[in-house]
N, CA, C and O atoms as a GROMACS GRO file, in nm:
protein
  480
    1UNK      N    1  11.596  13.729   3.453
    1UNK     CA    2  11.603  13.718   3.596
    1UNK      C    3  11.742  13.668   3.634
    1UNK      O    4  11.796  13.585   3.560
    2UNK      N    5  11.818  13.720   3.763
    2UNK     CA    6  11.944  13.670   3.790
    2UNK      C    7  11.953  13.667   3.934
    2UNK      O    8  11.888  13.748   3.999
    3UNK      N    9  12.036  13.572   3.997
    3UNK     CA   10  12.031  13.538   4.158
    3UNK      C   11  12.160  13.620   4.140
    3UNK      O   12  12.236  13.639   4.046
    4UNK      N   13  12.153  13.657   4.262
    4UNK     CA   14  12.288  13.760   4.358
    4UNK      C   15  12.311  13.657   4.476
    4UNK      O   16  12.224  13.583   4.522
    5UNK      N   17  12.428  13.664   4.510
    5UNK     CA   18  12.467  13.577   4.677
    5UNK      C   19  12.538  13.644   4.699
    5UNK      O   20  12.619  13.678   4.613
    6UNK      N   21  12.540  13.701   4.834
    6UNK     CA   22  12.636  13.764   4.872
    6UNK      C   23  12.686  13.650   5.028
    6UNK      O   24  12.619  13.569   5.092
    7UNK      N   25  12.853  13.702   5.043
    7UNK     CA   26  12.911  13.631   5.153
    7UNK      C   27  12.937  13.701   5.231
    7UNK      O   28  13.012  13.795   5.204
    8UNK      N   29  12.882  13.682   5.366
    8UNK     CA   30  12.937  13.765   5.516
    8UNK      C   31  13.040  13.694   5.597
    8UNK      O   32  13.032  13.590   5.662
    9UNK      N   33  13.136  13.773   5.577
    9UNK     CA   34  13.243  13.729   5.710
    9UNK      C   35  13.225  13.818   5.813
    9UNK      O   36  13.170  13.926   5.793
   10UNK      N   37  13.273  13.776   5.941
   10UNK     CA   38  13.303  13.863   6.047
   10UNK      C   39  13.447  13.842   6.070
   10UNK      O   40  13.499  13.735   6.038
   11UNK      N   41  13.515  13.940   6.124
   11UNK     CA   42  13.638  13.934   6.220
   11UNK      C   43  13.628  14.024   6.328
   11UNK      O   44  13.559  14.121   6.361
   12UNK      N   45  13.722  13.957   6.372
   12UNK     CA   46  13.769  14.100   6.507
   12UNK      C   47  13.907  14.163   6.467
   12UNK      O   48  14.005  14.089   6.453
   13UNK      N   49  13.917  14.306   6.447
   13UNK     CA   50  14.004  14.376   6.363
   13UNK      C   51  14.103  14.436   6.510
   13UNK      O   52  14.220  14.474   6.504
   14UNK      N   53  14.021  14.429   6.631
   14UNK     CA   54  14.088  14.530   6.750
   14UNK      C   55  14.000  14.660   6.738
   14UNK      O   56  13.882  14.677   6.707
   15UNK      N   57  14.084  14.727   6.766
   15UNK     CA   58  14.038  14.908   6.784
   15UNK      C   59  14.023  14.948   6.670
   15UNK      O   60  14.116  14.962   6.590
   16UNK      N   61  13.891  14.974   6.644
   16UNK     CA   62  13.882  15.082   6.472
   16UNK      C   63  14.002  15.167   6.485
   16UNK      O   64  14.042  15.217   6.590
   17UNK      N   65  14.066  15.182   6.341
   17UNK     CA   66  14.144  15.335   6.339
   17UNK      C   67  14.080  15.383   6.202
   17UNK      O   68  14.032  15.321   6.107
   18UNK      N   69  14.099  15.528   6.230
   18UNK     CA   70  14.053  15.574   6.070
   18UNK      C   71  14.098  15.539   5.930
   18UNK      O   72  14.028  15.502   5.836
   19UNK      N   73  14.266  15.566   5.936
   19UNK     CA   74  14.369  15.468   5.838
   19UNK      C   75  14.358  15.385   5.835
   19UNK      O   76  14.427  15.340   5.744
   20UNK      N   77  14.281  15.279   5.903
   20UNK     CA   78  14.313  15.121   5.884
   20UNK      C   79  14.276  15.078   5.701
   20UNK      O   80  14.192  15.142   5.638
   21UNK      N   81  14.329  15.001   5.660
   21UNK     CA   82  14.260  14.988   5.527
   21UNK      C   83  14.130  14.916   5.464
   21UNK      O   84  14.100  14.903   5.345
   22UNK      N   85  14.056  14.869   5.593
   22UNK     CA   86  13.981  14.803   5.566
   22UNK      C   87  13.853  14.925   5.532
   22UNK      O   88  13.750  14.932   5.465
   23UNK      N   89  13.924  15.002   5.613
   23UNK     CA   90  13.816  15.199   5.624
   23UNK      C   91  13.796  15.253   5.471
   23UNK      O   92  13.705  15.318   5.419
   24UNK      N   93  13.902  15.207   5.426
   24UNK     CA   94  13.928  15.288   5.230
   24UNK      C   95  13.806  15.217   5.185
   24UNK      O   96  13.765  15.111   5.232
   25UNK      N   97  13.734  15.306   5.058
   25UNK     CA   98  13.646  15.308   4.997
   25UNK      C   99  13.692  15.133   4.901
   25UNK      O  100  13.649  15.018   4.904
   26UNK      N  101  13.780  15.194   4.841
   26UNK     CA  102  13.866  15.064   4.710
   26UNK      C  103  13.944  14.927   4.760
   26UNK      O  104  14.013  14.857   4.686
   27UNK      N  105  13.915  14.897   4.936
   27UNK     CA  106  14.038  14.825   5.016
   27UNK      C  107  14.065  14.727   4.933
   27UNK      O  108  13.977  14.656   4.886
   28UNK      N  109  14.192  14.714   4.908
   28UNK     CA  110  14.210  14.594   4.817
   28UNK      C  111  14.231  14.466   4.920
   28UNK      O  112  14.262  14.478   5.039
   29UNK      N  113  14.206  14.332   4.844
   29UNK     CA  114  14.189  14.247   4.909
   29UNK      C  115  14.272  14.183   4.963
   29UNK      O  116  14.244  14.118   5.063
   30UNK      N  117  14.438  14.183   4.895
   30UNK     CA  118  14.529  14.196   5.017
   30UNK      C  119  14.541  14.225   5.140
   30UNK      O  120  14.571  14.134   5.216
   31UNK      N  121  14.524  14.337   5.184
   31UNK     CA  122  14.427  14.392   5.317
   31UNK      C  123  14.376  14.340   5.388
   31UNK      O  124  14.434  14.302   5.490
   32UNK      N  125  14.250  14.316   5.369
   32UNK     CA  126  14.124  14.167   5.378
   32UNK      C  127  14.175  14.068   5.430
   32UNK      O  128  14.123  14.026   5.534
   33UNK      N  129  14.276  14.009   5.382
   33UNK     CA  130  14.291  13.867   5.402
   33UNK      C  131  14.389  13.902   5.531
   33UNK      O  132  14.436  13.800   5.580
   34UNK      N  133  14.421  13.997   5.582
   34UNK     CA  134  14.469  14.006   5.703
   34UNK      C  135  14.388  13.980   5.805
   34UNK      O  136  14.438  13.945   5.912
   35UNK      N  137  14.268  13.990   5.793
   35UNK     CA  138  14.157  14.004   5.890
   35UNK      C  139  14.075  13.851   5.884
   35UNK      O  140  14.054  13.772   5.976
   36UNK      N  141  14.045  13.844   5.769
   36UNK     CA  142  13.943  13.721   5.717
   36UNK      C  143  14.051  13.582   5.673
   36UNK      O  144  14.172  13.567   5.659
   37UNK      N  145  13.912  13.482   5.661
   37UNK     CA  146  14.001  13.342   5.682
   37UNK      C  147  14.126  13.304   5.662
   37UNK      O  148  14.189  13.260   5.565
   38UNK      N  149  14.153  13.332   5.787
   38UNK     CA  150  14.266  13.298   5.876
   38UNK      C  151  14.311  13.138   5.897
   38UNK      O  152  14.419  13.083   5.913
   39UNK      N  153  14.203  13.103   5.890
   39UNK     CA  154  14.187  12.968   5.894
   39UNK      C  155  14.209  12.878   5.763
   39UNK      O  156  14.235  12.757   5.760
   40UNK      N  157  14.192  12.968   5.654
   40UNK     CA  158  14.251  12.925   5.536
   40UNK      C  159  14.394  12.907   5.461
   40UNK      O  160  14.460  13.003   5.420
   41UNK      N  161  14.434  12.768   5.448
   41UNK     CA  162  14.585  12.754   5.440
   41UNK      C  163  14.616  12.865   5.272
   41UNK      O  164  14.728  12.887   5.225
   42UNK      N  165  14.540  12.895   5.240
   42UNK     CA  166  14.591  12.996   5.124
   42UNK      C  167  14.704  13.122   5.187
   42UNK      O  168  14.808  13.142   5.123
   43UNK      N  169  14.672  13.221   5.339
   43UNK     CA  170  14.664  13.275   5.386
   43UNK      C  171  14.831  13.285   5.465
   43UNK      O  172  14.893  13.380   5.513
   44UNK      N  173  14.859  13.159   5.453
   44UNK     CA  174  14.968  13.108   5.542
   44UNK      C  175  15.121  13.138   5.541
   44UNK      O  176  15.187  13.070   5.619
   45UNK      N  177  15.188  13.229   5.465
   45UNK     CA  178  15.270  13.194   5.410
   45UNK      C  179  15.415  13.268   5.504
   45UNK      O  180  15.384  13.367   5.570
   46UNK      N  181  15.523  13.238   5.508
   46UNK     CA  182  15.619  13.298   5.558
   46UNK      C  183  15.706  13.470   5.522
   46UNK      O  184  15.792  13.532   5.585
   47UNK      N  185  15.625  13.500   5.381
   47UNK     CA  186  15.647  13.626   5.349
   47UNK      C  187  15.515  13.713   5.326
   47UNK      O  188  15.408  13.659   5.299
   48UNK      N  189  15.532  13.873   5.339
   48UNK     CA  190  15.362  13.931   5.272
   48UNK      C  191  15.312  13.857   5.178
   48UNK      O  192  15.362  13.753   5.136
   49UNK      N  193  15.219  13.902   5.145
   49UNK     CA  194  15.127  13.889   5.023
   49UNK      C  195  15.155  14.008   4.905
   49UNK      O  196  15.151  14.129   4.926
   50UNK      N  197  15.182  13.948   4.789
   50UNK     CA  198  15.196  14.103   4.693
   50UNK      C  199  15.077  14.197   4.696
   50UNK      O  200  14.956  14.175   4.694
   51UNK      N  201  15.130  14.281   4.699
   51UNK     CA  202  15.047  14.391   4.690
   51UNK      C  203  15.029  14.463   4.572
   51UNK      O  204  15.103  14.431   4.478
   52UNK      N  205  14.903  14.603   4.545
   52UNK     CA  206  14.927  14.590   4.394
   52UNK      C  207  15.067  14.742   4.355
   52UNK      O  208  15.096  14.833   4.433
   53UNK      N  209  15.109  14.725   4.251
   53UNK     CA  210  15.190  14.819   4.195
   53UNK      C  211  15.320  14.744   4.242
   53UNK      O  212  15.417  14.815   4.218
   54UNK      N  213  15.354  14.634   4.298
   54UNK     CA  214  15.466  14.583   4.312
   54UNK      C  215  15.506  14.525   4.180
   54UNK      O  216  15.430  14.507   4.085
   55UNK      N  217  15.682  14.485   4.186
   55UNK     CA  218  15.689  14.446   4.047
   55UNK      C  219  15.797  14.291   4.148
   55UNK      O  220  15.866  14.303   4.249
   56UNK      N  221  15.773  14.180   4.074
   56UNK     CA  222  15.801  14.010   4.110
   56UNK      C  223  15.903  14.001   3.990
   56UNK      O  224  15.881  14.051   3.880
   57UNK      N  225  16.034  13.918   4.031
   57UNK     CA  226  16.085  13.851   3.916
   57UNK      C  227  16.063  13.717   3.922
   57UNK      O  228  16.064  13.647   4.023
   58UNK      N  229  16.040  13.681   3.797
   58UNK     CA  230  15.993  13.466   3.844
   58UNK      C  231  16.148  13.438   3.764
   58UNK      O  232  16.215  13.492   3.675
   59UNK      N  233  16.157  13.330   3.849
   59UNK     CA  234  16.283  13.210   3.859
   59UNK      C  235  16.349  13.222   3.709
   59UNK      O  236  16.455  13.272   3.669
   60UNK      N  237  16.277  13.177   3.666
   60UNK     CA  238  16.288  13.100   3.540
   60UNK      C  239  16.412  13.141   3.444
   60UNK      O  240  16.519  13.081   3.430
   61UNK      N  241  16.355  13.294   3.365
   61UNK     CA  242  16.427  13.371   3.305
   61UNK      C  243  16.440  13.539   3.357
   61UNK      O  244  16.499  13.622   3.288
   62UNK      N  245  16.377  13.573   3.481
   62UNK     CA  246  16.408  13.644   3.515
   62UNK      C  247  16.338  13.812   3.456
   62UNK      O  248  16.382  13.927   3.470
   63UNK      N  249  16.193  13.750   3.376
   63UNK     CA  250  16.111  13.854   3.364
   63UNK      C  251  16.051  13.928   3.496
   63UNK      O  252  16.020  13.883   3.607
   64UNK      N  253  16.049  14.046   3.446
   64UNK     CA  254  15.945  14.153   3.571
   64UNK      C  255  15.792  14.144   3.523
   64UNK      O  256  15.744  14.202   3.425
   65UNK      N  257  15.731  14.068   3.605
   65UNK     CA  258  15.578  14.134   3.645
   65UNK      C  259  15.559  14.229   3.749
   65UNK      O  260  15.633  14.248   3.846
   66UNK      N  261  15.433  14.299   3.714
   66UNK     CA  262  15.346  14.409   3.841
   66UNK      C  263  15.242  14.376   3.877
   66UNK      O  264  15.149  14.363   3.797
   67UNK      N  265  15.234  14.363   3.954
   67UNK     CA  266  15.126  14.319   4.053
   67UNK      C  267  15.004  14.399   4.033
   67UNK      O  268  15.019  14.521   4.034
   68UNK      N  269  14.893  14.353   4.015
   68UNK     CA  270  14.679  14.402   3.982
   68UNK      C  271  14.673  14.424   4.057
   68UNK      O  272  14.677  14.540   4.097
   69UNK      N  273  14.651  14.260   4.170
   69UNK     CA  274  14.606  14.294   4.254
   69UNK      C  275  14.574  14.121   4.282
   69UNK      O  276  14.634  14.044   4.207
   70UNK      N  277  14.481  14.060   4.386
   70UNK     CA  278  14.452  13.953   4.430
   70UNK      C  279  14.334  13.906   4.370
   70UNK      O  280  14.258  13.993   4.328
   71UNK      N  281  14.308  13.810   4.359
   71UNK     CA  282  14.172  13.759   4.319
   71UNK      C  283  14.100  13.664   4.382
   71UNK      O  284  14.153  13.610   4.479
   72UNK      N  285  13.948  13.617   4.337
   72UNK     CA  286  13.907  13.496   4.404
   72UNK      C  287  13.806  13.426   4.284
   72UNK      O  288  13.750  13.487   4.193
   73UNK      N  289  13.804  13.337   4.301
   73UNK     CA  290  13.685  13.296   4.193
   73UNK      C  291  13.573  13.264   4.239
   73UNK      O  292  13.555  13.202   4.344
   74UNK      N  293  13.487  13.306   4.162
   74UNK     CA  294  13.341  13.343   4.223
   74UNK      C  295  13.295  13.197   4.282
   74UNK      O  296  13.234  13.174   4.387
   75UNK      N  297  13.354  13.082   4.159
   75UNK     CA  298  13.273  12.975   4.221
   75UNK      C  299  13.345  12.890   4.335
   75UNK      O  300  13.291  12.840   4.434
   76UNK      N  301  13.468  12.885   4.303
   76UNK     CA  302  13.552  12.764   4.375
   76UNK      C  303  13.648  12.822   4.469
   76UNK      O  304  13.739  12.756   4.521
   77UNK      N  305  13.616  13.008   4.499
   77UNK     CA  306  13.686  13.050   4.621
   77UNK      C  307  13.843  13.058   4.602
   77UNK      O  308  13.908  13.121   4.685
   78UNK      N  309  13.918  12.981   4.470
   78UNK     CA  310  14.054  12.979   4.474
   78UNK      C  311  14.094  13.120   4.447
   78UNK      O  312  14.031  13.190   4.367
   79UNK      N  313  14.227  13.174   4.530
   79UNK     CA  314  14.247  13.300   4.549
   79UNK      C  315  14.373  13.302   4.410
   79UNK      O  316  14.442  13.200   4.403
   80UNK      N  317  14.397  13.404   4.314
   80UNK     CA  318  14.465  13.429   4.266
   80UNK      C  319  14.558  13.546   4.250
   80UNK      O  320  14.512  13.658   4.272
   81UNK      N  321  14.693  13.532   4.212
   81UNK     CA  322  14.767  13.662   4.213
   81UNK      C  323  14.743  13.703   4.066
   81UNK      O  324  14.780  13.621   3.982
   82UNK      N  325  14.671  13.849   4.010
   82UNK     CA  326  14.678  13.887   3.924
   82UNK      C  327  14.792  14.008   3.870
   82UNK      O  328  14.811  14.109   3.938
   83UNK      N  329  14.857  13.988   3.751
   83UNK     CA  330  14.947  14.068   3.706
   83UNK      C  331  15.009  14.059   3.549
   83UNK      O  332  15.006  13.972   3.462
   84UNK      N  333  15.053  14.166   3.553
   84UNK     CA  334  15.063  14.215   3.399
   84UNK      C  335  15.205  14.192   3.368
   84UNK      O  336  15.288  14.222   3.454
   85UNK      N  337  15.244  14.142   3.255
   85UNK     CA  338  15.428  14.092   3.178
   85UNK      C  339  15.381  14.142   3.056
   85UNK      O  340  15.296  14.081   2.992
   86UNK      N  341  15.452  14.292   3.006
   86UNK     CA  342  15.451  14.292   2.897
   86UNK      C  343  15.296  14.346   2.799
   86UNK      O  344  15.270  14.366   2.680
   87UNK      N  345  15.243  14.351   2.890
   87UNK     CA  346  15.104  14.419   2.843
   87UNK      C  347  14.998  14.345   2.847
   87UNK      O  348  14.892  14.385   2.800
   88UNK      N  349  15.014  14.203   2.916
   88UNK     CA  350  14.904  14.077   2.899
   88UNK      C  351  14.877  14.054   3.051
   88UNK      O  352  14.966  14.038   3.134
   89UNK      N  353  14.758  14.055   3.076
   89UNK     CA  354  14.749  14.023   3.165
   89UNK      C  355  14.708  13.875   3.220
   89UNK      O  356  14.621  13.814   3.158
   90UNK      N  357  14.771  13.812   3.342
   90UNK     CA  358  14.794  13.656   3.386
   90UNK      C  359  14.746  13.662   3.505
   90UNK      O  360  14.704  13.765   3.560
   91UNK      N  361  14.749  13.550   3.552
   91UNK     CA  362  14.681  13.531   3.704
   91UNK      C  363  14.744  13.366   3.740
   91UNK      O  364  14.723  13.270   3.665
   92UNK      N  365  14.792  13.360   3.817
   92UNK     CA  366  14.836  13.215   3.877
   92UNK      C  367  14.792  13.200   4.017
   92UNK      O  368  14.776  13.294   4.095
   93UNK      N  369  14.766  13.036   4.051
   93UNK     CA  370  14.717  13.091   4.214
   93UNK      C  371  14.795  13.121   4.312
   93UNK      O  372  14.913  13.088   4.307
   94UNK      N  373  14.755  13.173   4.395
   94UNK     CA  374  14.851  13.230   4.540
   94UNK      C  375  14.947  13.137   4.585
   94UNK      O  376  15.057  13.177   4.622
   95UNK      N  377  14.916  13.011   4.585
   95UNK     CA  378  14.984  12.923   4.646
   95UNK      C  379  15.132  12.884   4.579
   95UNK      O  380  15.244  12.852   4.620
   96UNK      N  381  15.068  12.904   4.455
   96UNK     CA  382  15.172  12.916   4.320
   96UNK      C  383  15.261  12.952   4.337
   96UNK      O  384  15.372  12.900   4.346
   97UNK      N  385  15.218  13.079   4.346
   97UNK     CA  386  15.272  13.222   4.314
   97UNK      C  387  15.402  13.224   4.449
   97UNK      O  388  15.525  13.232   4.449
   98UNK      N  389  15.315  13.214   4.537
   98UNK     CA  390  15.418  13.219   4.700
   98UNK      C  391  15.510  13.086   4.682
   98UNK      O  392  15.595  13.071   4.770
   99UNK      N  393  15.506  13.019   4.613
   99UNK     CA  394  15.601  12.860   4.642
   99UNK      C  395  15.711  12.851   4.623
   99UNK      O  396  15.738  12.898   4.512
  100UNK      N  397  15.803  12.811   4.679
  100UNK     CA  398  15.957  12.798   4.688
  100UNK      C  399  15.967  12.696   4.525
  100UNK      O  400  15.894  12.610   4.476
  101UNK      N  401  16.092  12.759   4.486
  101UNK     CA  402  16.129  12.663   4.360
  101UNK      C  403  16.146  12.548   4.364
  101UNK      O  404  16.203  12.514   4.468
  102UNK      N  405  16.116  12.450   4.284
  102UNK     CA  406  16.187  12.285   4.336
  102UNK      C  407  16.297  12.255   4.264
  102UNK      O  408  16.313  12.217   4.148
  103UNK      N  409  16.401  12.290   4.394
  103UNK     CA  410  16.580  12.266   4.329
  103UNK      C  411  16.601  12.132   4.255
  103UNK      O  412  16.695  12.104   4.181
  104UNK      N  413  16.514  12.068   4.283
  104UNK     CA  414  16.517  11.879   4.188
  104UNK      C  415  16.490  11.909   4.045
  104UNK      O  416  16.511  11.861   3.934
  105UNK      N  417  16.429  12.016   4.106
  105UNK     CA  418  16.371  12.013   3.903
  105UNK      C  419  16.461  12.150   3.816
  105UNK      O  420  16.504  12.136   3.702
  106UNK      N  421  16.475  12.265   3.889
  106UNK     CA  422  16.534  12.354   3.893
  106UNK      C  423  16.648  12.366   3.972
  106UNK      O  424  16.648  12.436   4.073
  107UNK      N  425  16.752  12.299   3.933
  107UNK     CA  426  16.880  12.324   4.058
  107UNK      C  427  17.005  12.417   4.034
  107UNK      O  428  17.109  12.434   4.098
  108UNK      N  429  16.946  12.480   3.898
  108UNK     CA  430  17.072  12.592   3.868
  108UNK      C  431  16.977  12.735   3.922
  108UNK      O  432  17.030  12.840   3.883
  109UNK      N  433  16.874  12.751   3.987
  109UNK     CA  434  16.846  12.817   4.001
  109UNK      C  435  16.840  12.970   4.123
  109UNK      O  436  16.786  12.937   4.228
  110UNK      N  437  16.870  13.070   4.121
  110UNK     CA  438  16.931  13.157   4.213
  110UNK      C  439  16.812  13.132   4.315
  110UNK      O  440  16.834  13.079   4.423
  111UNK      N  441  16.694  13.171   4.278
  111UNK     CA  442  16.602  13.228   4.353
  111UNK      C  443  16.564  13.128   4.440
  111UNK      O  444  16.571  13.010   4.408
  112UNK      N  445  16.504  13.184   4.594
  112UNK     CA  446  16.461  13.062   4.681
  112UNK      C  447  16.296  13.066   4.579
  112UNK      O  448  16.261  12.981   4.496
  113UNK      N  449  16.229  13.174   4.615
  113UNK     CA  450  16.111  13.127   4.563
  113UNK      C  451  16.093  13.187   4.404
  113UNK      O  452  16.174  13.263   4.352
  114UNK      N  453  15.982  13.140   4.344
  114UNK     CA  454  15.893  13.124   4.188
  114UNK      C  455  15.909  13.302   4.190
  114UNK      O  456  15.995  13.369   4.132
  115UNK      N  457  15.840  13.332   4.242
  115UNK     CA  458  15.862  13.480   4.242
  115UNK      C  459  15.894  13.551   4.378
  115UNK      O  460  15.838  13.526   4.485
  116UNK      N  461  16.003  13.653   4.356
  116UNK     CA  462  16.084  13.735   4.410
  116UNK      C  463  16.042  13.897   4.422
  116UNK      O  464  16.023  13.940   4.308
  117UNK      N  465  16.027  13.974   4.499
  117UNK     CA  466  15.994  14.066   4.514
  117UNK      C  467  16.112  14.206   4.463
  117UNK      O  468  16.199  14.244   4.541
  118UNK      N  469  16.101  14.242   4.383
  118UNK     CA  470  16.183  14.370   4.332
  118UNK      C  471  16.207  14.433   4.390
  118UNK      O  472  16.103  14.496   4.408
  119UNK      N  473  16.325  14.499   4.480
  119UNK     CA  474  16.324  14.592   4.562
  119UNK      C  475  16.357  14.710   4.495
  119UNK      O  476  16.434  14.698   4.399
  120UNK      N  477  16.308  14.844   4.528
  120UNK     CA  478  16.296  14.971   4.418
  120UNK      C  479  16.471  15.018   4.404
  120UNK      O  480  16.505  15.111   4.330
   0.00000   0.00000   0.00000
C-alpha cells in the first residue's frame, strides 16, 4: 500500500495564449516558477533562472556545466539547479547556484556571481 499527495497551486497567468509554456505537455519548471510562489524568496533573484540546455561557468576554475533542469524535493520543498560537468550529474540549491561570489573569501576572482551564464 502507498499514499500519493498531490499539491494544488493556483495563479493568475492573464490571458491564456496557446504558446504560453505552461500549455506544453513537458513545461519545465523554470516556467512554473514564473507563475507560482511568488511569494517565495527562492524565486527572487536579479537575473533569469537557468534554463535547461544552457551551459554556466562557476567561479572557481572556470569549468562548463549544462543545465537538466530545476528541481524540488519532495519533502522539504528546497528548489534545486540540476546539471551535468563531465558526465556526472550534480544539483546545488537555487539560492546557491544564483549567489554572488564572496570577494572576502574569493577576491582574485573575475566573476560577479558562482555561476555565469555562457553566451553561445
Amino acid at each position: 500500500m502507498f499514499c500519493q499527495q498531490l499539491h494544488i497551486e493556483s495563479a493568475d497567468i492573464g490571458e491564456w495564449e496557446d504558446d504560453n509554456p505552461l500549455n506544453y505537455e513537458n513545461c519545465d519548471l523554470a516556467y512554473c516558477t514564473q507563475y507560482f510562489k511568488q511569494t517565495n524568496n527562492y524565486f527572487k533573484f536579479d537575473r533569469p533562472l537557468p534554463a535547461v540546455g544552457q551551459k554556466y561557468k562557476h567561479f572557481k576554475i572556470g569549468k562548463i556545466v549544462t543545465i537538466i533542469g530545476i528541481s524540488r524535493h519532495t519533502e522539504t520543498e528546497e528548489v534545486t539547479v540540476v546539471y551535468d560537468y563531465e558526465g556526472h550529474i550534480w544539483n546545488r540549491p537555487l539560492e546557491m547556484f544564483m549567489s554572488e561570489v564572496d570577494k572576502e573569501k574569493y577576491p582574485n576572482t573575475t566573476q560577479k556571481y558562482r555561476f555565469e551564464l555562457v553566451e553561445d
